[in-house]
VMD Tcl script that builds the backbone (N, CA, C; Angstrom):
set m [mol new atoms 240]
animate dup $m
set s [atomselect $m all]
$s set {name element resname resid chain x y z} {
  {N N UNK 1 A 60.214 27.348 31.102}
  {CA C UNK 1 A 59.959 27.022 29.711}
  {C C UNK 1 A 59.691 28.328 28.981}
  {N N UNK 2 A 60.345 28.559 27.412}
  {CA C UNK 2 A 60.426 29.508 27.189}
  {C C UNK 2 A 59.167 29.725 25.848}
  {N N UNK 3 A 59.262 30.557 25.546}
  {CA C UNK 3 A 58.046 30.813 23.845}
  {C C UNK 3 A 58.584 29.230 22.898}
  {N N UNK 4 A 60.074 29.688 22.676}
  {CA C UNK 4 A 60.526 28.574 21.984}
  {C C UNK 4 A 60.244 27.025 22.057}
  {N N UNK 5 A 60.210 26.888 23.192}
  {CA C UNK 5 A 60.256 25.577 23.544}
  {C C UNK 5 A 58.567 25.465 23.640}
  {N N UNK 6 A 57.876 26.026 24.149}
  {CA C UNK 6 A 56.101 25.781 23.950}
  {C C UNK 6 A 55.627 25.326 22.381}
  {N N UNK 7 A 56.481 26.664 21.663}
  {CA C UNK 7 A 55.774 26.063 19.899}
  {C C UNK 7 A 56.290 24.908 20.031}
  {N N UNK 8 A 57.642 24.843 20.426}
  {CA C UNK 8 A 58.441 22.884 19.595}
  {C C UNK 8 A 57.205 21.956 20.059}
  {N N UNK 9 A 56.800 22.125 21.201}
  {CA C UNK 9 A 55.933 21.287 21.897}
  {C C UNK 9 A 54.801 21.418 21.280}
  {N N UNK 10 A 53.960 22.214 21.011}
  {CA C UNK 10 A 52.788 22.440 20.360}
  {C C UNK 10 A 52.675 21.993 18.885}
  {N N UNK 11 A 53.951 22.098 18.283}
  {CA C UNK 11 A 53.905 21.725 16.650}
  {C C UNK 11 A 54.551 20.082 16.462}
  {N N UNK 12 A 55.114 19.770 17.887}
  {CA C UNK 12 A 55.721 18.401 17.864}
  {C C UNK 12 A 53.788 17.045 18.568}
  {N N UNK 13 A 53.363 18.021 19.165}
  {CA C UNK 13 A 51.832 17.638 19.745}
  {C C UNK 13 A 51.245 17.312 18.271}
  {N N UNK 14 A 51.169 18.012 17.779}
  {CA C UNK 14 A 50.433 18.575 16.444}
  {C C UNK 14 A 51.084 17.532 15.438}
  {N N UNK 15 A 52.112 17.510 15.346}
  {CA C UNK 15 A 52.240 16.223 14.439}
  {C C UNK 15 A 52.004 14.381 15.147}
  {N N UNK 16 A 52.348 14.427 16.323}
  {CA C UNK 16 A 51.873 13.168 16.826}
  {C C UNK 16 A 50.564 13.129 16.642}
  {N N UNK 17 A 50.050 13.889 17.096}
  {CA C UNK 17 A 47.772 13.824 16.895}
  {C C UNK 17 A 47.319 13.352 15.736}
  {N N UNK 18 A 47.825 14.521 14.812}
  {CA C UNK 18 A 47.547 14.636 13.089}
  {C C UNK 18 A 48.344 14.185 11.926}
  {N N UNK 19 A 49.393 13.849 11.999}
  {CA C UNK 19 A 50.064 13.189 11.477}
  {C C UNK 19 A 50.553 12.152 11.078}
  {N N UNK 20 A 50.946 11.227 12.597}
  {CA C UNK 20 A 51.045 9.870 12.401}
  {C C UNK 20 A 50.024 8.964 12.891}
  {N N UNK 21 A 50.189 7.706 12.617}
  {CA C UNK 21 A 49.575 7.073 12.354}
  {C C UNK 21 A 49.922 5.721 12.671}
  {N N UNK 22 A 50.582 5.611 13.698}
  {CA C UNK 22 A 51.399 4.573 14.382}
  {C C UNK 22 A 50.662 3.723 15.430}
  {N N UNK 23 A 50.893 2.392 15.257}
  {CA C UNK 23 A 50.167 1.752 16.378}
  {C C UNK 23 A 51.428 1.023 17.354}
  {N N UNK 24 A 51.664 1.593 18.419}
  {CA C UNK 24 A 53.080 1.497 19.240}
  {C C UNK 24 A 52.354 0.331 20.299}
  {N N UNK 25 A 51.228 -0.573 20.586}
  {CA C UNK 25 A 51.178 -1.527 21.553}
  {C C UNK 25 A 50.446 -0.345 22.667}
  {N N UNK 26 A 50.922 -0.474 23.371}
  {CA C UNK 26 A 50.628 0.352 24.857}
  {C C UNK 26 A 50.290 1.614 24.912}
  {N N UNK 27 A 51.122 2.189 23.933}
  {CA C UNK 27 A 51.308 3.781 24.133}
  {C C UNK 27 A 50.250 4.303 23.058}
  {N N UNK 28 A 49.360 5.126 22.892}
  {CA C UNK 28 A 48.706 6.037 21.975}
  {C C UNK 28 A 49.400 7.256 21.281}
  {N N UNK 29 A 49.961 7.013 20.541}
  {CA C UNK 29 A 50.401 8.542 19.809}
  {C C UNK 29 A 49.922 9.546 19.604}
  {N N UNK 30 A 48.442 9.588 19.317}
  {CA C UNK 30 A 47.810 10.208 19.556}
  {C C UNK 30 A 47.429 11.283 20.768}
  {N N UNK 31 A 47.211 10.596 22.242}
  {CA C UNK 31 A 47.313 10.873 23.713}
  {C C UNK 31 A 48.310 11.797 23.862}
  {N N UNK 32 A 49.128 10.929 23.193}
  {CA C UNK 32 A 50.633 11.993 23.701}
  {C C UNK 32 A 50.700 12.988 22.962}
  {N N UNK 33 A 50.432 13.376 21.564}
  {CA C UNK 33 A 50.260 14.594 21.132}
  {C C UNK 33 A 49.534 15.569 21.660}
  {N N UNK 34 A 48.290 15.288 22.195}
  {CA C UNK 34 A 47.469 16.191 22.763}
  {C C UNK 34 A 48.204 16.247 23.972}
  {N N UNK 35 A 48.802 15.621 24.961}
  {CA C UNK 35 A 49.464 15.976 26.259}
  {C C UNK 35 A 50.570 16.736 25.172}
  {N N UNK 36 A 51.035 16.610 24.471}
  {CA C UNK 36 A 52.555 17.779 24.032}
  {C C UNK 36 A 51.577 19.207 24.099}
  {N N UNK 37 A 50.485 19.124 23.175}
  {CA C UNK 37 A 49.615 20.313 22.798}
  {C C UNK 37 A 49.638 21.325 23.961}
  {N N UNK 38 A 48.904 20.260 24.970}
  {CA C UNK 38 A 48.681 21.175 25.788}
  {C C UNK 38 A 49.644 21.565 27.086}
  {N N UNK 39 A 50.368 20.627 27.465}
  {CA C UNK 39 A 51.545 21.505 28.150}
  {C C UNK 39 A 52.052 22.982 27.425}
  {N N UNK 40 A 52.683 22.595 25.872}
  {CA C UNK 40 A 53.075 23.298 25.406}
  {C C UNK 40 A 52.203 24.711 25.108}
  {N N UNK 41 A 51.128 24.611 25.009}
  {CA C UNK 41 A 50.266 25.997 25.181}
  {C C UNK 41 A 49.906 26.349 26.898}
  {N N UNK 42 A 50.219 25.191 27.803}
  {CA C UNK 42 A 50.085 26.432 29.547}
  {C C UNK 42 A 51.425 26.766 29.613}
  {N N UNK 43 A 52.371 26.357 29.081}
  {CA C UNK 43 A 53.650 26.988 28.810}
  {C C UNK 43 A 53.804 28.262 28.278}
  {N N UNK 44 A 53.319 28.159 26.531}
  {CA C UNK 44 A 53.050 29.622 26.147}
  {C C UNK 44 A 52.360 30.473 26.746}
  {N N UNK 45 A 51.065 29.745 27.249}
  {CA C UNK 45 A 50.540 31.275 28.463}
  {C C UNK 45 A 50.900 31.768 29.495}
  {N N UNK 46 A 52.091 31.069 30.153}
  {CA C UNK 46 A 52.713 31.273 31.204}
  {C C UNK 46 A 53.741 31.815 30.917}
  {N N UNK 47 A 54.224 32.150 29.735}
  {CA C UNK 47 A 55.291 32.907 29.234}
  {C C UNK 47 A 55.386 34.311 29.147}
  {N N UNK 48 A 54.394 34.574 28.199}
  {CA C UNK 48 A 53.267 35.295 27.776}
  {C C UNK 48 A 53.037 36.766 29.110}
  {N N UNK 49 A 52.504 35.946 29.809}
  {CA C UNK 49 A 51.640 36.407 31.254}
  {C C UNK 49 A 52.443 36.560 32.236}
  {N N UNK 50 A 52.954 35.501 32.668}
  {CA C UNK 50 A 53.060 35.322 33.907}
  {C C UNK 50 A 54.918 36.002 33.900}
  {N N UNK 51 A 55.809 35.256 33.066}
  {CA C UNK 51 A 57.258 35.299 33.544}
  {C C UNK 51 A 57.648 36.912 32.113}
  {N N UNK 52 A 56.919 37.297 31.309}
  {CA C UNK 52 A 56.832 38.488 30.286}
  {C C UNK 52 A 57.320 39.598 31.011}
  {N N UNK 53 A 56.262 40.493 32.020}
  {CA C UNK 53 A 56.963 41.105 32.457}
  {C C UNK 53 A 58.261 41.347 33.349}
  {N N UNK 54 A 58.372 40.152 34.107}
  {CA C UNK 54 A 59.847 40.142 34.910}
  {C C UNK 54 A 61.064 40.188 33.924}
  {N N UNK 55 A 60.866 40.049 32.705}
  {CA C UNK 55 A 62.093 40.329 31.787}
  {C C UNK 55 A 62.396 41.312 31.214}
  {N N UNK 56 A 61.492 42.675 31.128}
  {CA C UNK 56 A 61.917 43.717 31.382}
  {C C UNK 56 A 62.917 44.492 32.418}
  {N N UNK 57 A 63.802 45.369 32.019}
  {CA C UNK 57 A 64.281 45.662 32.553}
  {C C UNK 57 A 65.124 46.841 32.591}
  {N N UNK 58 A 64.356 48.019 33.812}
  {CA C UNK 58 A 64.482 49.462 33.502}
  {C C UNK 58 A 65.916 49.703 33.522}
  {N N UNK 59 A 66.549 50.688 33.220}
  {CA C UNK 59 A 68.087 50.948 33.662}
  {C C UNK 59 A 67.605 52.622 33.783}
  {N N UNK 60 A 68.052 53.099 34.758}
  {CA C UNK 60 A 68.271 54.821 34.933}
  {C C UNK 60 A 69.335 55.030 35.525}
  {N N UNK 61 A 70.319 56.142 34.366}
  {CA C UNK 61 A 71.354 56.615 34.488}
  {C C UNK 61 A 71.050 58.629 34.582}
  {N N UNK 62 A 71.328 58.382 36.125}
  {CA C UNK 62 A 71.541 59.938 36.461}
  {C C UNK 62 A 73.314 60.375 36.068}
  {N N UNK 63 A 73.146 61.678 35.292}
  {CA C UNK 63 A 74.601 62.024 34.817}
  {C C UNK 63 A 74.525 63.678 35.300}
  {N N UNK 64 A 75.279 64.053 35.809}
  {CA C UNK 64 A 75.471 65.503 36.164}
  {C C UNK 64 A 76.881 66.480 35.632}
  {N N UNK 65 A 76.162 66.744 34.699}
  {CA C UNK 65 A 77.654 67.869 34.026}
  {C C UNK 65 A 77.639 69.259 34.537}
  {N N UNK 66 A 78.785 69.708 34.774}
  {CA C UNK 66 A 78.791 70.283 35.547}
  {C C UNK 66 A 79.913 71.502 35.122}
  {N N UNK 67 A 80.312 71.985 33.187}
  {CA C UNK 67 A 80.800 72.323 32.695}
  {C C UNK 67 A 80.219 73.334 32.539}
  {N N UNK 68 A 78.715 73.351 32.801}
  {CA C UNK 68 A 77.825 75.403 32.598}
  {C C UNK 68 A 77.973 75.628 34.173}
  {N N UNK 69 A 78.228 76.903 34.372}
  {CA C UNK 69 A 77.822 77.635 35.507}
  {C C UNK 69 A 77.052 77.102 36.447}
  {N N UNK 70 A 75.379 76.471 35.247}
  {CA C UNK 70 A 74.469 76.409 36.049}
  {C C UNK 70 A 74.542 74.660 35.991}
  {N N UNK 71 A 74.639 73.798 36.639}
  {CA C UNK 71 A 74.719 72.506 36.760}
  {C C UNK 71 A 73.247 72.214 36.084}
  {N N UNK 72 A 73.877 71.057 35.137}
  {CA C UNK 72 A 72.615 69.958 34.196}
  {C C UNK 72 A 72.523 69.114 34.613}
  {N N UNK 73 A 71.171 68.646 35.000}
  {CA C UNK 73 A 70.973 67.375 35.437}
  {C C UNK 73 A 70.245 66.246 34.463}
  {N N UNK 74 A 70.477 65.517 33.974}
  {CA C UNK 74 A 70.054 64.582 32.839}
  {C C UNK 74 A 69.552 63.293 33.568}
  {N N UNK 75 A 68.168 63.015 33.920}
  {CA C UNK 75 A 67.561 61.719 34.115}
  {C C UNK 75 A 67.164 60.863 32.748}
  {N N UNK 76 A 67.515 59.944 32.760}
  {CA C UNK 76 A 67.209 58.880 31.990}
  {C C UNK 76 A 67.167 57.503 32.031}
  {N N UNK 77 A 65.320 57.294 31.649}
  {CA C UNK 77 A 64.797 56.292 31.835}
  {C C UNK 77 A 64.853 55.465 30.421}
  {N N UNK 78 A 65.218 54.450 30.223}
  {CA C UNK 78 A 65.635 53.036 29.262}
  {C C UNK 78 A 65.018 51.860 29.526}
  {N N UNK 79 A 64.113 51.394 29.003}
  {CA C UNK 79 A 63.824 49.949 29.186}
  {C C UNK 79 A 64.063 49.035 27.972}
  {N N UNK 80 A 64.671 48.222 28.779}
  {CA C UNK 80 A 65.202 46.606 27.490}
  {C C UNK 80 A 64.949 45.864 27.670}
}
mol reanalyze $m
mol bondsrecalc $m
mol representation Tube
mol addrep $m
């Protein structure tokens, strides 16, 4: 689950809780907003935290020119 999908959940929570006003028989609309709420925010913190850094991702390109006398060595570190 991604950032995206936590807010939908959190602002879709947020209108079932606070918003409507529905009496569905069995089901609480209410209940279920707060269960959207809060999945949708251990989602965002698990986004956040937990799966954030694994989506970085270094690239290093060693290039060696070799057009001076004295050979250049160019390290370069990139993260995206």
């Amino acid at each position: 689950m991604g950032i995206g999908v936590s807010i939908f959940l959190i602002a879709v929570g947020a209108i079932f809780t606070f918003a409507l006003h529905a009496d569905l028989g069995a089901i609480d609309i209410s209940t279920v907003g707060i269960i959207l709420m809060a999945v949708g925010a251990f989602g965002l913190l698990l986004a956040l935290t937990a799966f954030g850094p694994w989506r970085r991702t270094t690239v290093v390109d060693d290039r060696v020119y070799a057009q001076d006398p004295i050979e250049h060595h160019e390290h370069v570190h990139r993260t995206i």
